[in-house]
N, C-alpha and C positions, 0 to 999 in steps of 0.2 A: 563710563557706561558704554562707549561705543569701540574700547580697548575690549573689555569683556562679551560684548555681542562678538566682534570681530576674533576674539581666541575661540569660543564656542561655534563659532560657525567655522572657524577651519577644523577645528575638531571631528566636526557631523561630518562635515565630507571628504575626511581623510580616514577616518578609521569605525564610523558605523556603514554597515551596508545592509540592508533588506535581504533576507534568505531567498534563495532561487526557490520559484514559484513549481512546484510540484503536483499542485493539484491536478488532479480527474482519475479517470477510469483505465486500469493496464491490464490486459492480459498477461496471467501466471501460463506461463511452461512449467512444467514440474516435470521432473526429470526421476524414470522407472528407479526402482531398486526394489532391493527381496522384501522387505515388509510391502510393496506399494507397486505391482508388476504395472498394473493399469491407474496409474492416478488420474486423482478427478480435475475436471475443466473448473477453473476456479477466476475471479475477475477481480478486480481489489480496485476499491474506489474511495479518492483520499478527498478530502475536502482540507484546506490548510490556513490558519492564521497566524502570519509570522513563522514560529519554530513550532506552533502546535499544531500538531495533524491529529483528523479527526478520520476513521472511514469503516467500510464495511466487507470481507471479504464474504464475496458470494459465487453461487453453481453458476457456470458460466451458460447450459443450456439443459434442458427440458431431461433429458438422458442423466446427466450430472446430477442435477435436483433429486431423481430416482433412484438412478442407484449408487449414486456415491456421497453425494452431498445435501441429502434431505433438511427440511428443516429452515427455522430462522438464518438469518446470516450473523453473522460474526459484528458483534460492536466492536470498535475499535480503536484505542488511545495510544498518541507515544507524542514523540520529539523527536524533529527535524535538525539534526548537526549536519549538515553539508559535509561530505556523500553521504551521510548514515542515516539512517531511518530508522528506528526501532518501535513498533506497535506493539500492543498486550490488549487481549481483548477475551469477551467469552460470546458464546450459542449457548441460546436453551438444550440443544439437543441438536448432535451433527454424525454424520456418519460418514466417516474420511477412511477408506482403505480397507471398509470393512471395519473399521473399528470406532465404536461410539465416542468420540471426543466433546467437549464442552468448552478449553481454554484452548485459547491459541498464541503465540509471541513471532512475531516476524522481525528478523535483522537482518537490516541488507542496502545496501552499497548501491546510489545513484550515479548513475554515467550517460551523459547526453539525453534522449528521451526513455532509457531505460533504468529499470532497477535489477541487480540478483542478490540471492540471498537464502537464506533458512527460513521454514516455515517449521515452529516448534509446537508439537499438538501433544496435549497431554495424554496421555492412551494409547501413542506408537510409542515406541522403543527406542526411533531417532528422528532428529530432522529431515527432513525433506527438502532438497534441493533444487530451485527455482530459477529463471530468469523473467523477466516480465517485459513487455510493450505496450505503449502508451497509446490507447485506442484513439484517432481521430475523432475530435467533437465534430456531428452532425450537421450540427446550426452552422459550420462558420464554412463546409462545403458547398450546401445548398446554394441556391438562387434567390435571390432578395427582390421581392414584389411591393409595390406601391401600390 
């Protein structure tokens, strides 16, 4: 018995490891092109358990919401392969570029606190090309009061 504890426990810590922790909130860059001269300010926020990520790509301000990115935001499902990230998600009704969209698929490649990648929106013609940065959480700059 303590032959078999001891194979199984070199095992865990030589060859399982926990997925690099990804969660919170990044600002998208999204980078001009001819379908998309002015893209919209866009913010993506993951929430992650193990290799499932969950999150929501939303208008990142008040202007965005108006005129480019009305609407609910983006539900969002995929799987975390270290660097890879691939989401698939839908909006009831979104309007990216001028143009009404509904589904959305993002793949794209993590590196230190960032991600880039494809934003694929069903209703343009092509993807859309991103880099992203990982917004500072709030709570852990402030001042802590007793």
């Amino acid at each position: 018995m303590v032959t078999l504890f001891s194979v199984v426990s070199r095992y865990g810590t030589t060859r399982l490891q926990a997925p690099t922790a990804i969660g919170g909130n990044y600002q998208l860059q999204i980078e001009p092109s001819e379908q998309c001269s002015e893209p919209p300010s866009l913010q993506l926020r993951l929430q992650q358990s193990g290799v499932f990520v969950n999150g929501a790509l939303v208008a990142d301000s008040s202007k965005a919401k108006s005129a480019e990115a009305g609407g609910e935001p983006f539900n969002l499902d995929g799987r975390w392969r270290s660097p890879n990230l691939d989401l698939a998600g839908r909006s009831p009704a979104m309007t990216v570029c001028r143009q009404p969209v509904e589904r959305v698929a993002i793949a794209s490649t993590h590196e230190g606190a960032s991600f880039s990648g494809q934003l694929t929106f069903a209703g343009l013609p092509a993807p859309l090309t991103f880099e992203s940065q990982l917004i500072p959480d709030q709570t852990s700059t402030g001042e802590t009061s007793h």
